[in-house]
N, C-alpha and C positions, 0 to 999 in steps of 0.2 A: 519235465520229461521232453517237452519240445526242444528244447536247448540242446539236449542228448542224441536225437535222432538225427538233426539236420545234420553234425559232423562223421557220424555213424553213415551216414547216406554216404556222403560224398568220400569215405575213406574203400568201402566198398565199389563206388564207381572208379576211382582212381587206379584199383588193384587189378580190377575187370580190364579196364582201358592198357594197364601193364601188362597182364599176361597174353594181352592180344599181339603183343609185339616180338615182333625178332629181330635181335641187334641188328642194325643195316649203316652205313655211311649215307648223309643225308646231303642228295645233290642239289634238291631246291627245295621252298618250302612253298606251299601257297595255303590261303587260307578265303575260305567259304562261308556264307551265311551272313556278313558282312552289310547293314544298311544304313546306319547314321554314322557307326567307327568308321574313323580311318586307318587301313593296314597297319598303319605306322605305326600305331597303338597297340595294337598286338603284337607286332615285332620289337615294340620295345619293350611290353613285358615278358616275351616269351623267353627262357632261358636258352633255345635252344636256335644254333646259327649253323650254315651252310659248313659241310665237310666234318662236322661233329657226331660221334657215332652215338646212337638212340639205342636205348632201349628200356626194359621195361621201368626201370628205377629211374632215369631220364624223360621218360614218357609221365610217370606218376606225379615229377617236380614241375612239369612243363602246367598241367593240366590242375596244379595246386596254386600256379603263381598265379594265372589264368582266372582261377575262380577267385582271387582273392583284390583282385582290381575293383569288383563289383560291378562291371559293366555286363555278365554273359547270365544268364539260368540255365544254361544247357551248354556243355563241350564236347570234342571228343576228337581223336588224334587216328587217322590212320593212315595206310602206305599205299602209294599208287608206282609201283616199284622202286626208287630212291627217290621220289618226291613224298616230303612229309605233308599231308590234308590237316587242317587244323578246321575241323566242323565246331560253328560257333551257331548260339541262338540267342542276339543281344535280349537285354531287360529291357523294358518299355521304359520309355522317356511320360514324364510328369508333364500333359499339355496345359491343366489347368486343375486350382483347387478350388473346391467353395465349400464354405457353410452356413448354413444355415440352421436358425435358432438362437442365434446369442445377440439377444436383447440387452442384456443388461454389459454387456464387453466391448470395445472395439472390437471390430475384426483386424488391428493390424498390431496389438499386443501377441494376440492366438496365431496369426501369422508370423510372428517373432517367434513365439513359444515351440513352433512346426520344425522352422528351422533351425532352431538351437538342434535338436533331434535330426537333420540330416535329410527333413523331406520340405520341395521350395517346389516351384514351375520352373522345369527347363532340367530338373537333375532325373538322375537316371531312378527310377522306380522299386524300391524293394520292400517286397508284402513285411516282410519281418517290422520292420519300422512301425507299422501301423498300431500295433498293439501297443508301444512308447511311445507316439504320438496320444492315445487316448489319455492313457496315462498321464502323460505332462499335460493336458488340457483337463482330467480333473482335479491335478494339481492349481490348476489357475481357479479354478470355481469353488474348490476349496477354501482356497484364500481368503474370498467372499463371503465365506458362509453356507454356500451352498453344496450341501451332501446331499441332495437327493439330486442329482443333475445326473442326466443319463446320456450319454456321446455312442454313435455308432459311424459307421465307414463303409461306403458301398464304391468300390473299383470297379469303371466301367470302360472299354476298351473302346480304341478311338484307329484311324486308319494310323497308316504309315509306323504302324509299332508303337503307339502311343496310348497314355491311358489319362482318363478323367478322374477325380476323387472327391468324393461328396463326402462331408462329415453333417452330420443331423444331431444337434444336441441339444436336449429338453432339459431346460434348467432347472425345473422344478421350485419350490418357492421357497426363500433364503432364510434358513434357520434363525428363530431372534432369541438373544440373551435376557431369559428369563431373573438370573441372578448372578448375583459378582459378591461371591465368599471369599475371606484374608483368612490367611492363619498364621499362627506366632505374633501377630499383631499386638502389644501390648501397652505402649504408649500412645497411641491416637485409635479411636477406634474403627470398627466398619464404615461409620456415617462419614468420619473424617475423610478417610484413607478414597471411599466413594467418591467423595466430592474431586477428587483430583484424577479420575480416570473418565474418558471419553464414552467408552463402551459399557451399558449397562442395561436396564428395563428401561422402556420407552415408556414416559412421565404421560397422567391422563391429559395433562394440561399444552404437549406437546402432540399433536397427533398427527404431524408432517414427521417429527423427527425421526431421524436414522441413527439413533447412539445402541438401537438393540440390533442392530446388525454386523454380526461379528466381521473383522477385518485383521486380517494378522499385523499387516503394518501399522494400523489404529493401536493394538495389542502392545506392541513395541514401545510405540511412543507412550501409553502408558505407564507403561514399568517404568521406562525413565524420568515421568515425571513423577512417580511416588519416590523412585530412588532421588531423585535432587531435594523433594521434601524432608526427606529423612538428615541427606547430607548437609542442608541447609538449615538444620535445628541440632547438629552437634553429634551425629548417628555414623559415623567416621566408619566402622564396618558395617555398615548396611547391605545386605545382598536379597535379592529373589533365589531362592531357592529353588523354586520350581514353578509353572504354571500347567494345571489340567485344564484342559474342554472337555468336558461328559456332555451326550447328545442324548436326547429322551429318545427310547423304542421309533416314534414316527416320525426324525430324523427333521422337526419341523422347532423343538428346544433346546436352549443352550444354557451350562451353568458354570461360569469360568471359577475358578478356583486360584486362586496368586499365595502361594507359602512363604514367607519374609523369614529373614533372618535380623531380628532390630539390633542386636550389640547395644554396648553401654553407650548411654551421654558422653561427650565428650569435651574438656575443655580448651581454652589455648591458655597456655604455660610461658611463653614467650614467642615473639614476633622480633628477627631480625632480616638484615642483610648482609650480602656476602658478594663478593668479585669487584667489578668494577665501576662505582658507583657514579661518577660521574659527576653528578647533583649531591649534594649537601645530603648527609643521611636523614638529620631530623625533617627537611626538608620531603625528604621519600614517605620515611616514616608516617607523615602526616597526611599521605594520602592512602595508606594503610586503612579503613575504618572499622580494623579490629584489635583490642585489648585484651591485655592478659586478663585470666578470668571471664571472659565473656565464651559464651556458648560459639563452638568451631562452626563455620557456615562455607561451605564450598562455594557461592556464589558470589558472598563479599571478599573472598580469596582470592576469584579469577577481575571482580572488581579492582578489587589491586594490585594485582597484575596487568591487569589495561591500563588504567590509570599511571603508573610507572613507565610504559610503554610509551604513551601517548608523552609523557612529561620527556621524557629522553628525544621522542621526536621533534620535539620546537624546540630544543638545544643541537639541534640537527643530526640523530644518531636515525637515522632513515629506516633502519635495519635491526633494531636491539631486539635482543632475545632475551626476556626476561621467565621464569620459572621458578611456580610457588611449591617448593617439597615440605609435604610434612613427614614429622618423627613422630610416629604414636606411641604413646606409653602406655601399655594397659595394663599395668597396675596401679598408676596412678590416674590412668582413665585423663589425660590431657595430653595435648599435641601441640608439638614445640614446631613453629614454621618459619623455615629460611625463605628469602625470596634469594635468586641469583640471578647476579645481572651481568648482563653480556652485550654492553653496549653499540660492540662492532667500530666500522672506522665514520670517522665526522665524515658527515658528506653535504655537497653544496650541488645546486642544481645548474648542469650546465646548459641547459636548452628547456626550454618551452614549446611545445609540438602544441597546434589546434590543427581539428579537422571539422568537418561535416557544417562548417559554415559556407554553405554555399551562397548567402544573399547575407547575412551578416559580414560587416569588416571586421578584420583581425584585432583593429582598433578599440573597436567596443567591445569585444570579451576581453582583454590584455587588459584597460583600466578596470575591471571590477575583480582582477585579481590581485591577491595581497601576496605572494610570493614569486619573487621576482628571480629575473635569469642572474648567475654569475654570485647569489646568496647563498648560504644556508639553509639547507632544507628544513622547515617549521610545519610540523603536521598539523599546527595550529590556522598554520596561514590556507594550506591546504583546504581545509575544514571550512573556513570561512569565504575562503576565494569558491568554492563546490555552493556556499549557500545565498551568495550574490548573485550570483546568474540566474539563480533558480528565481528569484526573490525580481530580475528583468521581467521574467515571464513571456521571453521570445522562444524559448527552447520548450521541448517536450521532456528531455530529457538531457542530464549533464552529467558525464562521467570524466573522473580526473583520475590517473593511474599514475603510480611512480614506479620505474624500470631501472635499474642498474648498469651502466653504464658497461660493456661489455670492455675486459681486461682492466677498469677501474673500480677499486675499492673504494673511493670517495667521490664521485660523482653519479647524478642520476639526472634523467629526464621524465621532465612531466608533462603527459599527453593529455592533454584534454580535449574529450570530444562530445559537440554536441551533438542533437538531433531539433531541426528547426522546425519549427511551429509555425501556426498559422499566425502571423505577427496582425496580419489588416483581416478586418472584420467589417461583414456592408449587415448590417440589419435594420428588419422592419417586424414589428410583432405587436400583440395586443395583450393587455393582461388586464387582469381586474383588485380593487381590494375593497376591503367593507370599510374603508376609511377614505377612499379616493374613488368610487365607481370604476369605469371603465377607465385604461389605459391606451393609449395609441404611441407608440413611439418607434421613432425611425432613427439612425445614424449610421456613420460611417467612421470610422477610425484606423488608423495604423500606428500601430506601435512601434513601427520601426521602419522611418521615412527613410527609403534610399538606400538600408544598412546602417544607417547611422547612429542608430537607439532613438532617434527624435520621436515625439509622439503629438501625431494631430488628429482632431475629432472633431467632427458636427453632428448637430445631434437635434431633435424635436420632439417631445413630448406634452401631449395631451390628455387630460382627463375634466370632469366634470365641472371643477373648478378655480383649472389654471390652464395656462399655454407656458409653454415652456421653448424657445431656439437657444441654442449655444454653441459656438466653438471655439476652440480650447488648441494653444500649441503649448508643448513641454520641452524646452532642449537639456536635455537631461546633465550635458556636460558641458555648460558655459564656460566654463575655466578648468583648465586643467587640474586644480585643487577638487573636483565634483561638484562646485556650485551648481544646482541648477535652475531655469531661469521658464518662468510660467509668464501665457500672456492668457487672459480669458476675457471672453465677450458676451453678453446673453440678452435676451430681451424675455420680461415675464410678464403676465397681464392674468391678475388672480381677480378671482369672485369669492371671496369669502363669505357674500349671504350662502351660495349652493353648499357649502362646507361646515354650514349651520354654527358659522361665528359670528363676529361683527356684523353690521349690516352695510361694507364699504367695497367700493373695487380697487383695484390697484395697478399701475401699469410701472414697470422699471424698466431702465435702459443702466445697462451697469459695463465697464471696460475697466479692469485690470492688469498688473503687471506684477509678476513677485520672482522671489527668490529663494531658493532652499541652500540655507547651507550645513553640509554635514560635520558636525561638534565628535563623530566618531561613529564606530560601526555601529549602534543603536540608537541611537540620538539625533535630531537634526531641531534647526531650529528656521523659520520660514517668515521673511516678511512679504507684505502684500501690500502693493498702495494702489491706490482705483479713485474713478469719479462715477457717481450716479445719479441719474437723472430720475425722479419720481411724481406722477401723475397721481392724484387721490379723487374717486368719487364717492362721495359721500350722501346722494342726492337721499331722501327719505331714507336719513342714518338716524340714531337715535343723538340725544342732544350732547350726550357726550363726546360723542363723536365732532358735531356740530362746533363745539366750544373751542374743540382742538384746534377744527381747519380756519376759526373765528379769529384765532390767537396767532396758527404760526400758516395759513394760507394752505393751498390746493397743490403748487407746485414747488419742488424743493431740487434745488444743486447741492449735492453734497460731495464732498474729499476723504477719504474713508482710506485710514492706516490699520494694518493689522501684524499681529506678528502672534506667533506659536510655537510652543518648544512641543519636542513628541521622542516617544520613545518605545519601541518594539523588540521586544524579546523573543516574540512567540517563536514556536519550533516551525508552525506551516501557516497560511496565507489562508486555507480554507479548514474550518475545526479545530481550530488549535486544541492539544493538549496539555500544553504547559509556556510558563513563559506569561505576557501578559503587554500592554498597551497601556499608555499613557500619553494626555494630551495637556496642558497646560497652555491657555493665551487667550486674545479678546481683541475687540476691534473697535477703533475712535472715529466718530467723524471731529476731523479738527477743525479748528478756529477758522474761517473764513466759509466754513460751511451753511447752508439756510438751516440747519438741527444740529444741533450739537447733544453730541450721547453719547455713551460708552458699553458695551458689552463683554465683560470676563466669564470665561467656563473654565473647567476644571473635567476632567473623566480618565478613570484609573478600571480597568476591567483586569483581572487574574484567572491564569488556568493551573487548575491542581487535579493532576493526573489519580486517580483512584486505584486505578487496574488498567489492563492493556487497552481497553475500548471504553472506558468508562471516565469520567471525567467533572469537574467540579468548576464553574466559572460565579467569580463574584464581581459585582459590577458597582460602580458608583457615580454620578455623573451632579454635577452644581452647576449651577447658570445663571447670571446676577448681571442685569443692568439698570443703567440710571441716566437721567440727561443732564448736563452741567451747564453753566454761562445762563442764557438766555431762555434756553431751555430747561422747563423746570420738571419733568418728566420725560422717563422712555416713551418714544415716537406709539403712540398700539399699534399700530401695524409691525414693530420690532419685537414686543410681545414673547413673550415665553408660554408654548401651551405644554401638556403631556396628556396621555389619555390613547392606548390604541395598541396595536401591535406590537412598537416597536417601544414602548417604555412601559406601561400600565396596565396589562391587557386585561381583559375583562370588564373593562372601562370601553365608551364612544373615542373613537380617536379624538385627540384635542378635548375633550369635555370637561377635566375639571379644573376646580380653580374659580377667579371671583366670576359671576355674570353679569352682566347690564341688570340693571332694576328695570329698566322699561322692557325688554324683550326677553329678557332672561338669557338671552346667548351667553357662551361664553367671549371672555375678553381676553382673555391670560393674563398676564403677572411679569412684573421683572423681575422674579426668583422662583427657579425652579429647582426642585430636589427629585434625585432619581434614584433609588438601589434594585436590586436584582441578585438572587440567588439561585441557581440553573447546575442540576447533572444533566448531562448529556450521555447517553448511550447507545448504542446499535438499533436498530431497527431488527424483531424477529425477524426469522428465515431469508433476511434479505443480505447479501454477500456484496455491498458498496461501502464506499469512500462518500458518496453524494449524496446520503441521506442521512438522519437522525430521528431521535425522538429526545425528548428532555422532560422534566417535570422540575415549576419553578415554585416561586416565593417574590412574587414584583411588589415594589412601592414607591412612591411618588406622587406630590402636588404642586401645584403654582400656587404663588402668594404674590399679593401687593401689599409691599414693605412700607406702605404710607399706614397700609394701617396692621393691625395685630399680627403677625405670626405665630399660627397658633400648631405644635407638631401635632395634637392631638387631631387635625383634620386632612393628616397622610393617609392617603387610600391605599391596601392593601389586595392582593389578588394571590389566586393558585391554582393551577391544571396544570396540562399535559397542551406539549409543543410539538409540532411534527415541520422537517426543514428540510427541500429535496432544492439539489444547487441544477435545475432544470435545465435544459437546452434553450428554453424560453426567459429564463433569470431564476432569480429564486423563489421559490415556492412556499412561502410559510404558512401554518395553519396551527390555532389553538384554540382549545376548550380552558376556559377558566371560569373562576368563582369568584366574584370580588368577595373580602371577606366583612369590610368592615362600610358597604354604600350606606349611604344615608338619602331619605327622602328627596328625592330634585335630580337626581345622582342620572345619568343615561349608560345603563350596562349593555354589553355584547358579550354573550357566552362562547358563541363564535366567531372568529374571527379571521379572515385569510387574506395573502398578498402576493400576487402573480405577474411578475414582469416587473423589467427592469426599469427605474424612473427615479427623477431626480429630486 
């Protein structure tokens, strides 16, 4: 009815304002009332100019255009004998909005929402608006959830023709989804169909969560993720039919209702291709990973359709447009699927663009990329050149883009840009673990001297019972082939009674020098040659100890070779999900040395992704030495221990394995066995990259292979691991159970490691 009157109004004032007139010639015009417009504004919408005869049907159009600007609330036209009066009474100008109440919104989505509708600060003011302004703002709290939200609007006048506008909006408390009913559903049921939608009754065992809070766009992605389950089990006409929300009487429950349409199973019939294949078909074909007779899956579809895509791009098709159509048959209920390929023109890359290295040379990102200027573009090389730099860890971030060459069909340009990171690090910090006491450690390092990628570090670490100095240069690019070239220096001086081993001290002096050479993008192989200088005290040690220093003396010069192959798969540097590590190598002190020994290891860890956050890692780890020539025994101070944290837990760090007969300490072993079985998953309610939790299955002993190896006296453990990657280092903590200790045994149920150390 409002709708009705306003134009009702204004046809009657226009008629009124016409019959007040007598045609006249209009010598001038002026116009009154006038205080933020400029005349010019009314004269340029006014239809009505100088020498033009007025009257009432020119009078009625003038006062029509007038009101239709929406700058005036009041007009009116009269004669001051051939000058025409044009009496205006502008709208108030919008000086300022606020609202208040909306706790659970931004205020500057609701401010978006204002203005979609036509009212902001600084525009001209019209009452009408305000009732579509609530409107669109219970629209938004809708969205939410929230049907009992209440919005009001109080206009209050402000000087110089202006107005203020206060919205007050009680939101009332946000409706929860009691229940989530299917219908037609006849292949999977309620519980299944449940488990794949977000929004539903909030679980007792949850009592933070917000999955009973309805949200439209939560809603959405729903349906689509039951529609891809559908499509991804053979359900080729799958549809939502409908979805209701019914709200109980006190407007405080929710019971969503989703209507499916399942359609038949369906299968595939044949898989070919078609256009322009480029690549060998069977070739293609083989990366297809569906068969005739196997259940249709919309997701292994667009699988290979990436896969295709990607394969055409390291043959250099930069550009291919590949497209999986299926042909459904529904009488025979199976779907015949073409791929088409559409190669586009070979293209090579004519430039290479870096940006945003501002303290990096161009030098050091340009060798770790694999696709080069003046080549063919390889979206392989790409890929790889994107996971090098990431893998430097000077950048925070690396983005590589490919662009098409503007008026070339076969050339393109690859930008890549980083964003630089804190490459030099000054730290000092304290941390603690139940296998090490207190921690004290200071360093400085740069990972990237000059720009250069070189990396130097010193560094000092203390605790209970060791000292720890080192420093360490890296040139990472000794030869232009990637060799790169390690010097290390350190000084340690251990107390191994405080550590409740041995009863000996120890002081090294050790300088090295090595090599890494890269066998290929995941492999590398690394030798090391060093001298080290070694101090033993042994004062009130037990006799075996005694015999030792009896036999091969107190102080020792040794020459020490090592070499190690390694290989790294994994997808990221911190958590991996898949992919996996691999160390293989061992260290001599050779011939002309005061001990002669040898030490080989072996360690193989896998990750097998389960679900998007969940994850499976299996671990193995061997370690075996012995002394040759003169020496007829591993050195014990070279010893192999396990027990703690980091291999055993639930175990004394270091504790199992043989002991002295006179003190009972532990002594270690030269053979050590290690496994490990670990899911890793998210942390509840916590929304990071830098935490975990896991629950394991650890095992591992030392042995001395002079005498018995016996498997049956593998210690066993199992809890629950909690790992946050701290500002301070990393943070590990676990509850375990040894499963299988026997009498003598030293457990720790808890266990934790805080700061960084070496």
């Amino acid at each position: 009815m409002r709708k009705l009157i306003a134009p009702l109004v204004l046809c009657l004032a226009w008629s009124a304002q016409a019959k007040a007139f007598e045609p006249f010639m209009v010598d001038d015009i002026r116009v009154e009332g006038l205080r933020r417009i400029a005349p010019g504004t009314v004269f340029n919408y006014l239809p009505i100019s100088i020498d033009d005869q007025v009257d009432s049907q020119r009078a009625a159009e003038a006062i029509r255009a007038l009101y239709g600007t929406g700058f005036f609330q009041d007009i009116a036209l009269e004669r001051d004998g051939d000058v025409l009066v044009v009496n205006v009474v502008e709208r108030p100008s919008i000086s300022r909005i606020e609202i208040f109440g909306n706790e659970s919104m931004d205020s500057e989505p609701l401010m978006d929402a204002l203005r979609d509708v036509g009212l902001s600060e600084g525009e001209t003011f019209n009452r009408s608006l305000l009732e579509g302004v609530e409107n669109e703002l219970r629209r938004q709290y809708f969205a939410q959830g929230r049907y009992d939200v209440s919005i009001s609007s109080t206009v209050s006048p402000l000087p110089r023709n202006r107005v203020g506008i206060r919205i007050d909006i009680d939101e009332g408390e946000r409706a929860r989804i009691r229940e989530v009913h299917f219908i037609g559903n006849e292949a999977f049921s309620d519980r299944q169909l449940r488990r794949l939608v977000g929004l539903g009754p909030r679980p007792w065992y949850l009592p933070f969560s917000r999955r009973d809070q309805y949200s439209r766009e939560q809603l959405s992605g729903d349906l689509e993720s039951i529609r891809s389950y559908y499509l991804n089990r053979g359900y080729v006409n799958f549809t939502v039919l409908s979805t209701q929300v019914s709200m109980t009487p006190d407007r405080k429950g929710l019971y969503l209702t989703i209507n499916v349409s399942e359609g038949e199973q369906h299968t595939i019939s044949e898989v070919r291709l078609a256009g322009q294949l480029i690549v060998g078909e069977e070739a293609l074909l083989e990366l297809i990973e569906l068969e005739p007779g196997e259940l249709f899956s919309q997701r292994r579809v667009q699988e290979g359709t990436d896969a295709i895509r990607e394969r055409l791009g390291e043959e250099g098709y930069a550009f291919a447009n590949v497209n999986a159509v299926p042909e459904v048959d529904r009488d025979t209920q199976e779907v015949a699927l073409t791929y088409f390929v559409d190669p586009g023109a070979r293209a090579y890359v004519r430039r290479i663009n870096i940006s945003g290295n501002y303290r990096t040379d161009d030098e050091v990102i340009r060798r770790e990329l694999r696709q080069m200027e003046g080549g063919w573009f390889d979206a392989s090389k790409i890929r790889l050149s994107r996971t090098r730099l990431n893998r430097l860890g000077f950048f925070d971030s690396v983005n590589i883009d490919t662009e098409q060459v503007p008026g070339e069909q076969d050339q393109v340009d690859v930008n890549v840009d980083v964003a630089e990171g804190l490459s030099g690090s000054l730290q000092a910090g304290v941390g603690y673990g139940t296998g090490t006491g207190v921690l004290l450690n200071f360093s400085v390092a740069q990972d990237n001297v000059l720009g250069t990628g070189d990396r130097i570090m010193l560094s000092a670490d203390n605790n209970r019972f060791s000292r720890l100095y080192q420093a360490t240069y890296t040139d990472r690019y000794y030869t232009v082939d990637g060799v790169t070239r390690y010097f290390n220096a350190q000084y340690r001086d251990t107390d191994a009674r405080r550590q409740r081993l041995s009863d000996y001290g120890l002081r090294q002096i050790v300088a090295q020098v090595g090599f890494g050479v890269p066998l290929n993008e995941e492999d590398q192989i690394r030798f090391d040659f060093g001298v080290e200088d070694i101090k033993l005290d042994v004062r009130d040690s037990t006799q075996r100890l005694q015999d030792f220093v009896d036999e091969f003396g107190e102080d020792y010069f040794n020459y020490k070779v090592s070499a190690r192959w390694s290989r790294n798969t994994t997808d990221r540097r911190i958590f991996p999900s898949q992919g996996g590590t691999q160390q293989f190598g061992g260290e001599i002190a050779v011939p002309g040395s005061d001990l002669r020994y040898y030490k080989t290891f072996y360690n193989n860890k896998r990750y097998f992704p389960l679900s998007e956050r969940w994850t499976m890692a299996l671990e193995g780890r061997v370690g075996y030495g012995e002394g040759y020539g003169d020496t007829t025994e591993l050195p014990f101070f070279e010893n192999f221990f396990t027990g703690g944290i980091s291999s055993v837990r639930g175990f004394r760090t270091s504790s199992l394995g043989p002991r002295d007969p006179e003190d009972n300490r532990p002594t270690g072993g030269n053979l050590r066995l290690n496994a490990s079985a670990e899911v890793m998953f998210p942390v509840p309610f916590v929304e990071s990259d830098a935490v975990r939790l896991s629950t394991f299955l650890d095992a591992g002993q030392v042995y001395n292979t002079k005498d018995d190896v016996d498997l049956d006296e593998v210690r066993y453990s199992t809890g629950l691991a909690f790992t946050w990657m701290s500002p301070l280092g990393a943070l590990t903590m676990s509850l375990a159970k040894p499963l299988n200790d026997e009498r003598g045994d030293e457990t720790d149920t808890f266990q934790f490691s805080l700061g960084s150390f070496f």
